[in-house]
C-alpha positions as CSV (number, residue, x, y, z in Angstrom):
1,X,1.4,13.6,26.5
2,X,0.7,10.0,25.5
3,X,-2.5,9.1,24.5
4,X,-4.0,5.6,25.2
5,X,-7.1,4.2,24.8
6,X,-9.4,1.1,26.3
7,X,-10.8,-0.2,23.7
8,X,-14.7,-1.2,24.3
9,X,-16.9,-0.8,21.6
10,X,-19.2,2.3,22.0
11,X,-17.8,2.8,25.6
12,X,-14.0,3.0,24.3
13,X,-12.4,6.2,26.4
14,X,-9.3,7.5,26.0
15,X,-6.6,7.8,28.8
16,X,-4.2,10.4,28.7
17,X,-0.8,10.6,30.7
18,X,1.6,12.9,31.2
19,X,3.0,16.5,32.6
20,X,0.1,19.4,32.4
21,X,-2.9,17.1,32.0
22,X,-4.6,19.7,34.6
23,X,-4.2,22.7,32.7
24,X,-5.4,21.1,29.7
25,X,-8.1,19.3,31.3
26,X,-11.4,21.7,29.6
27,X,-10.3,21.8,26.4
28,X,-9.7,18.0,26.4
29,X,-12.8,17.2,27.4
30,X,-14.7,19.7,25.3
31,X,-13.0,17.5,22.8
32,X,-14.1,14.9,24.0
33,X,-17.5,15.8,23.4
34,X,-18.4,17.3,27.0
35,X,-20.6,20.4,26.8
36,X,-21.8,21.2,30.1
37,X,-19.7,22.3,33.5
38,X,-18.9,19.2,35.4
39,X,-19.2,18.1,39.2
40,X,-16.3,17.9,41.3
41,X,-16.0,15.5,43.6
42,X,-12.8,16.1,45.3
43,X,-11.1,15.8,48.9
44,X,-9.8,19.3,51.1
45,X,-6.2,18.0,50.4
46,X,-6.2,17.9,47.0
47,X,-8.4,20.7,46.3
48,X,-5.7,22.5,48.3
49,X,-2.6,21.5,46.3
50,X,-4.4,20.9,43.1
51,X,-7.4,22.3,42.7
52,X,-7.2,25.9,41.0
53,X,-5.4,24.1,38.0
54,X,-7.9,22.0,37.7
55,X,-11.0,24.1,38.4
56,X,-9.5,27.0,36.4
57,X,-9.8,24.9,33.2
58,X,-12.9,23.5,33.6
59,X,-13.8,26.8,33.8
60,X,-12.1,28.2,31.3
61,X,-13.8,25.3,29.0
62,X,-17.5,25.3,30.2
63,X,-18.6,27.5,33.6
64,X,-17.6,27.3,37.5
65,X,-18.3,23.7,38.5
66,X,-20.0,22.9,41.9
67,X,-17.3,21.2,44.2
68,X,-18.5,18.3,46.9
69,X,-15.5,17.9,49.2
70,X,-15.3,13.9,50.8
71,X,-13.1,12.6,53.0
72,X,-9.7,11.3,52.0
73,X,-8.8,7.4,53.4
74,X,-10.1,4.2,53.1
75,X,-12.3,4.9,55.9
76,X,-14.5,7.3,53.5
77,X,-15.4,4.4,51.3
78,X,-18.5,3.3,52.7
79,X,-21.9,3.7,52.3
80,X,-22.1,7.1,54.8
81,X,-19.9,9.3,51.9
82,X,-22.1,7.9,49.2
83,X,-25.1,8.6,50.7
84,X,-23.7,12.4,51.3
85,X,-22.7,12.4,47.6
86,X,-26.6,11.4,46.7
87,X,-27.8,14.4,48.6
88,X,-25.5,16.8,47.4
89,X,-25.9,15.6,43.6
90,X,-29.4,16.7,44.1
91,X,-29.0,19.6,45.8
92,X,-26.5,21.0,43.0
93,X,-29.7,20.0,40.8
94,X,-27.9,17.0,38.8
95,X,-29.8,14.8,36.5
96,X,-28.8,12.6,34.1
97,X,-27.4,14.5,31.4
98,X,-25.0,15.5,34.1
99,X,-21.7,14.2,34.8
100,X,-19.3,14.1,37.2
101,X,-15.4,14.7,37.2
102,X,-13.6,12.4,40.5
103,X,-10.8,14.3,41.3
104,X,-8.3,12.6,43.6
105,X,-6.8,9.1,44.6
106,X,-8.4,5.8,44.1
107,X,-10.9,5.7,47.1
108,X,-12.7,9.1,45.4
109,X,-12.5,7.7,42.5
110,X,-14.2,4.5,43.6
111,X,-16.6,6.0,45.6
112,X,-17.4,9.4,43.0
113,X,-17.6,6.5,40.6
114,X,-20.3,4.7,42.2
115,X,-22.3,7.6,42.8
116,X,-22.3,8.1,39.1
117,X,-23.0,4.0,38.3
118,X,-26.2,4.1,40.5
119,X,-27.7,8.3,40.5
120,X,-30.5,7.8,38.3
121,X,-29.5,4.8,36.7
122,X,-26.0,6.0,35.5
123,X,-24.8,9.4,34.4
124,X,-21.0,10.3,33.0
125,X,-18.0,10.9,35.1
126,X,-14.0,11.2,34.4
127,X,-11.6,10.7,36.6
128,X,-8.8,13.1,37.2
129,X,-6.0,10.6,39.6
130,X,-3.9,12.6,41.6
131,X,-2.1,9.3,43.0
132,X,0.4,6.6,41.5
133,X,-2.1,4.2,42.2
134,X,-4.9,5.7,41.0
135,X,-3.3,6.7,38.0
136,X,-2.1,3.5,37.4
137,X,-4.5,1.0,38.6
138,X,-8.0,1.9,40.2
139,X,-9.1,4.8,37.7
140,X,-9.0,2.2,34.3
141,X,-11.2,-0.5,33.7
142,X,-14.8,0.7,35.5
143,X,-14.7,-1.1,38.8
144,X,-16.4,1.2,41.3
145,X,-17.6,0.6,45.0
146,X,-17.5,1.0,48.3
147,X,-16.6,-1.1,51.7
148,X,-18.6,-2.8,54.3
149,X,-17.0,-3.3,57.8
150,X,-16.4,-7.4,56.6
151,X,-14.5,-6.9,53.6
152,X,-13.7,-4.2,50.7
153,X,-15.2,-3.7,48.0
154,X,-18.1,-6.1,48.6
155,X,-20.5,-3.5,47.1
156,X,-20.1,-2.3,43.4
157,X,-20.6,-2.2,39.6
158,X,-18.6,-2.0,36.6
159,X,-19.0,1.7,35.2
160,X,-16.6,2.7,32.5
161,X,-15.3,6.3,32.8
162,X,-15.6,8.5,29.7
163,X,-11.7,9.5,29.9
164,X,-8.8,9.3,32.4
165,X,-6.6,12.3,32.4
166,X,-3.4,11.4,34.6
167,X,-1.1,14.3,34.9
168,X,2.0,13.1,36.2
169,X,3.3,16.2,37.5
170,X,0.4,15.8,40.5
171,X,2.7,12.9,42.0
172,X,5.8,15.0,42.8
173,X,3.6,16.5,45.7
174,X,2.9,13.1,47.0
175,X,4.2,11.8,50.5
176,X,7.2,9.5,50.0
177,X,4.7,6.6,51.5
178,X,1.8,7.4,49.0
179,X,4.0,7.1,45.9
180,X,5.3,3.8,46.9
181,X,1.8,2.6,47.5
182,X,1.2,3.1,43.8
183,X,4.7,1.6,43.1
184,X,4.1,-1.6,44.3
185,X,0.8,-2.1,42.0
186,X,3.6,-0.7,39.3
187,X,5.7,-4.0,40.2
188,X,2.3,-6.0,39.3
189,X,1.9,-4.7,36.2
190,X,5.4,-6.1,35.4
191,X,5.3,-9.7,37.4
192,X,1.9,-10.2,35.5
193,X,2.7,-9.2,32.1
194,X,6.0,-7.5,31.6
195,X,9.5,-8.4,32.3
196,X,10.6,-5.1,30.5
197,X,9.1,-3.4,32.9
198,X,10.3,-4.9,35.7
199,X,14.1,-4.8,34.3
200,X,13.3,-0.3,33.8
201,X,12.1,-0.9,38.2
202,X,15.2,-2.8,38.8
203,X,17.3,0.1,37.2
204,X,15.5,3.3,37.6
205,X,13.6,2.4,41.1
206,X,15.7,5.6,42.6
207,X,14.8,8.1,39.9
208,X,11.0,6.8,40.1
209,X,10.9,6.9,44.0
210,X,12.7,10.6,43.2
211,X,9.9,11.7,41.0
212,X,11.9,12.1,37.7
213,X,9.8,13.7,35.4
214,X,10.9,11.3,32.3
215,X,10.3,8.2,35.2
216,X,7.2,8.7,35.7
217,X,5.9,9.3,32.8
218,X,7.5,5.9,31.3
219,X,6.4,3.9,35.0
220,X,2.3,5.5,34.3
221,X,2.3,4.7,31.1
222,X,3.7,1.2,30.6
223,X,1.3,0.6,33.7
224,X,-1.7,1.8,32.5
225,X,-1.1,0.4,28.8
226,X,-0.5,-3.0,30.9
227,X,-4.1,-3.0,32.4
228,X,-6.2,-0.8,29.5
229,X,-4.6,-3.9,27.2
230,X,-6.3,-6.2,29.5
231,X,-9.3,-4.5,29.8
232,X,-10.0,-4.3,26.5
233,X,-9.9,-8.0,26.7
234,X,-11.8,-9.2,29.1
235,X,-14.1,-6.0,30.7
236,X,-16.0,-8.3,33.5
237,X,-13.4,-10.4,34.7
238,X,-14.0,-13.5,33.2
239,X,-11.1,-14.8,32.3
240,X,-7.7,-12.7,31.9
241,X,-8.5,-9.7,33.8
242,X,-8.2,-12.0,36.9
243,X,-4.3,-11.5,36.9
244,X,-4.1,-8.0,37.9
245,X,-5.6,-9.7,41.2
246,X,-2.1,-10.5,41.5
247,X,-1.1,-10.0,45.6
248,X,-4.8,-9.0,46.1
249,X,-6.1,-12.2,47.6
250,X,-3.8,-11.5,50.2
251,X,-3.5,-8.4,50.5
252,X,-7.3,-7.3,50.3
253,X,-7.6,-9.8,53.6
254,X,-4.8,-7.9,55.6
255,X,-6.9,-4.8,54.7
256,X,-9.7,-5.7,56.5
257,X,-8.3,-7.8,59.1
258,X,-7.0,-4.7,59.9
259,X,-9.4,-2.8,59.7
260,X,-7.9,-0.5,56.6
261,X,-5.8,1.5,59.4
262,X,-2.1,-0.1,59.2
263,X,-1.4,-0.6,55.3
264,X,-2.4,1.5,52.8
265,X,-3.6,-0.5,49.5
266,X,0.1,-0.8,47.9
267,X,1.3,-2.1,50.8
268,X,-1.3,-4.6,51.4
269,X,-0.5,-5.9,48.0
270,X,3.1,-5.6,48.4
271,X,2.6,-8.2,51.1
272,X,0.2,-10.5,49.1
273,X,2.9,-10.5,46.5
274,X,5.2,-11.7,48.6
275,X,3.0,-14.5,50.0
276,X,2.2,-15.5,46.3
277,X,6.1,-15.8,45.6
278,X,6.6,-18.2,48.5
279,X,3.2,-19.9,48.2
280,X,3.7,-20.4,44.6
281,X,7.2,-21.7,45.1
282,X,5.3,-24.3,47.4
283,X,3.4,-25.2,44.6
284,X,6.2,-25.5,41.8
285,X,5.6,-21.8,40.3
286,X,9.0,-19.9,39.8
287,X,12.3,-20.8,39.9
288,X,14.5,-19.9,43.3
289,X,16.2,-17.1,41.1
290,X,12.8,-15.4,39.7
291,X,11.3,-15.6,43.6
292,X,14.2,-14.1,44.8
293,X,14.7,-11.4,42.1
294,X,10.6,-10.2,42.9
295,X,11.1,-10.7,46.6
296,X,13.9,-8.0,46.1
297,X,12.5,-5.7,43.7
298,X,9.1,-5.3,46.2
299,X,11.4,-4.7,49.5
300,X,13.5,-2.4,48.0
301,X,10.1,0.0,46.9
302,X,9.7,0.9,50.4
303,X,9.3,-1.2,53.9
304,X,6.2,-2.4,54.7
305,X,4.3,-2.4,57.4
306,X,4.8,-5.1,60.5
307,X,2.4,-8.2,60.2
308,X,2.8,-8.7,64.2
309,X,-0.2,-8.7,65.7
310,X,-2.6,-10.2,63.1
311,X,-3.8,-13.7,63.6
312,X,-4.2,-15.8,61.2
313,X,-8.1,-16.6,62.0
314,X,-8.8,-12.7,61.6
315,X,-7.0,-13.4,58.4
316,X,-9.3,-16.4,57.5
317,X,-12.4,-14.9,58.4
318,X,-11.5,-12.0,55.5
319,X,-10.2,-14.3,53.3
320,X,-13.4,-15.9,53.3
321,X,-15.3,-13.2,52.4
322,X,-13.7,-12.2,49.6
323,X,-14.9,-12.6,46.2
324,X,-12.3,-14.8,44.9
325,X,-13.6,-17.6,47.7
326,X,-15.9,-19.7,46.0
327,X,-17.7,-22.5,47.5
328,X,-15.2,-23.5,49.9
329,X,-12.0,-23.2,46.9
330,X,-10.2,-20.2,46.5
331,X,-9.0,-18.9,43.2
332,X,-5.6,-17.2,43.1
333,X,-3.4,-15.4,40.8
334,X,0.1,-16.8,40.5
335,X,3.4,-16.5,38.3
336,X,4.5,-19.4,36.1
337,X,7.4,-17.3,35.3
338,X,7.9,-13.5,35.4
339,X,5.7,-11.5,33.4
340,X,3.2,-14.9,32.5
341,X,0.5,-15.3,35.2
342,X,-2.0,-18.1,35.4
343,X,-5.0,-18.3,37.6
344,X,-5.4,-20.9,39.8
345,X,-8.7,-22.2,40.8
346,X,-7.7,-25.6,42.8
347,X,-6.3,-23.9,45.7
348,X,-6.8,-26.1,48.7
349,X,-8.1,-24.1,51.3
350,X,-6.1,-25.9,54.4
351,X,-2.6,-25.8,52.4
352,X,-3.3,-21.9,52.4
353,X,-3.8,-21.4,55.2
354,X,-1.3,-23.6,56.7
355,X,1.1,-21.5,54.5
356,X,-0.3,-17.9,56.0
357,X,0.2,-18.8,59.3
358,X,3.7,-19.6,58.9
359,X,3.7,-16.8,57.0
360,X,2.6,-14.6,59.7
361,X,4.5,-16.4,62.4
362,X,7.7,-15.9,60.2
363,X,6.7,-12.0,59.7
364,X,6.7,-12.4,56.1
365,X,9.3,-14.5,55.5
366,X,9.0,-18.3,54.4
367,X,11.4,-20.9,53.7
């Protein structure tokens, strides 16, 4: 196992990666200085493939855990699941010495994490990421929320976890579409802030996408060190942690113009990538050979979804809603070079969009 840790004062918490995190997941959190059984907060699915590993040593550790079963998608992530979590929280008699474990991909960890930011002012949970992107990207760093029908993650707090335990054995049983969601938020880590990384996707992308044990494991971690590093920075996005908002802008609009039923996450964000590679290119960022050598390293993860079909005006109106549009400018993560990203805050709005709707006229391509 390989032990890292985000650094945050008294809220520091370890994150743990690696094959058998499950089995080991009670005694590590006894360690950890848990006493109590825990609440699950976990989906059918992955109670199904995952759960008795899981549950069995919790239980082994502290006593049989009351289970709340949510829906699995980005459709779950609203405000009906975490009013459902609030009622069963109190029907399982929770208060706030209690904490809860979130037990699946990114949208129960968001959601579970919420819950536990805002049930009686903030009790303890852990997450447990049974996906590549959750183990890599949504369970570090304490962003937690949920969607509204005009844009994601418009409602949320920052609540830091107490530990992430990733076991990477969990991803094996992943469809082929899922792990290549979490892939392309791998190939982020690496255009932000690590051309190593990048060069091990380049030559290993086959033994990755085939679930290599010692792939994996090296992919997780050199992730998760990527954004726990950052974190530990800059906790509240004030300054650095804006670059792993890299392909977000983007992708977070096709998201919603979509309604969250054509892309998953990864594959939004492999898209906004690839609009910030030509976009930047428009505005002097990258040489013709880096651009290129990005724009090949994302395709070859896995193909993304069509963009036929979405206009550019349902792009706009998302767009606008996000949090990174600020009176009227939008701010925007781009590459100087691979692996240095700088954040861009004089994006004129009418260039952009000009841009997208070639963009999306070209189906992604851009000249």
């Amino acid at each position: 196992m390989k032990r890292l840790r985000v650094e945050l004062g008294d809220r520091s918490y370890p994150v743990i990666v690696g094959e058998g995190v499950l089995e080991h997941a009670g005694e590590l959190l006894r360690r950890a200085g848990f006493s109590t059984a825990p609440i699950v907060v976990s989906s059918d699915r992955v109670l199904g493939l995952h759960g008795r590993r899981l549950l069995g040593s919790l239980e082994r550790a502290f006593s049989k855990c009351p289970v709340i079963r949510i829906g699995d998608g980005e459709r779950f992530k609203n405000h009906q699941t975490l009013a459902m979590l609030y009622r069963e929280l109190l029907r399982a008699g929770a208060d706030r010495r209690s904490w809860i474990v979130a037990f699946g991909g990114g949208v129960t960890g968001d959601v579970a994490g919420f819950a536990a930011a805002t049930y009686m002012r903030g009790i303890r949970y852990v997450h447990v990421p049974t996906t590549l992107l959750g183990q890599v990207d949504s369970s570090i760093g304490g962003k937690v929320g949920i969607n509204l029908r005009q844009g994601k993650n418009l409602i949320g707090a920052f609540h830091q976890p107490s530990a992430v335990l990733a076991d990477t054995a969990v991803l094996q049983t992943l469809p082929a579409r899922e792990l290549a969601s979490g892939l392309f938020e791998v190939v982020k880590c690496g255009a932000i802030r690590s051309r190593p990384l990048l060069a091990y996707l380049e030559k290993n992308l086959d033994r990755v996408g085939g679930c290599r044990s010692d792939a994996l494991e090296h992919v997780v971690a050199s992730a998760a060190r990527i954004k726990a590093d950052v974190v530990s920075r800059d906790e509240r996005e004030g300054g650095l942690r804006m670059i792993l908002n890299y392909g977000h802008t983007v992708g977070h609009a096709l998201e919603a113009a979509t309604r969250y039923r054509r892309f998953t996450h990864g594959e939004a964000v492999g898209w906004g990538m690839l609009a910030c590679v030509g976009f930047g290119q428009q505005l002097g960022a990258l040489t013709g050979a880096e651009a290129g050598r990005l724009s090949a390293l994302i395709r070859r993860v896995a193909p993304l979804p069509a963009l036929e079909g979405i206009r550019c005006g349902s792009l706009w109106a998302a767009l606008a809603r996000d949090k990174k549009f600020d009176s009227g400018r939008i701010r925007m993560v781009l590459l100087r070079r691979l692996g240095e990203a700088i954040v861009r805050n004089d994006i004129e709005p009418a260039r952009l969009r000009r841009f997208l709707s070639g963009f999306l006229a070209a189906r992604g391509e851009w000249s």
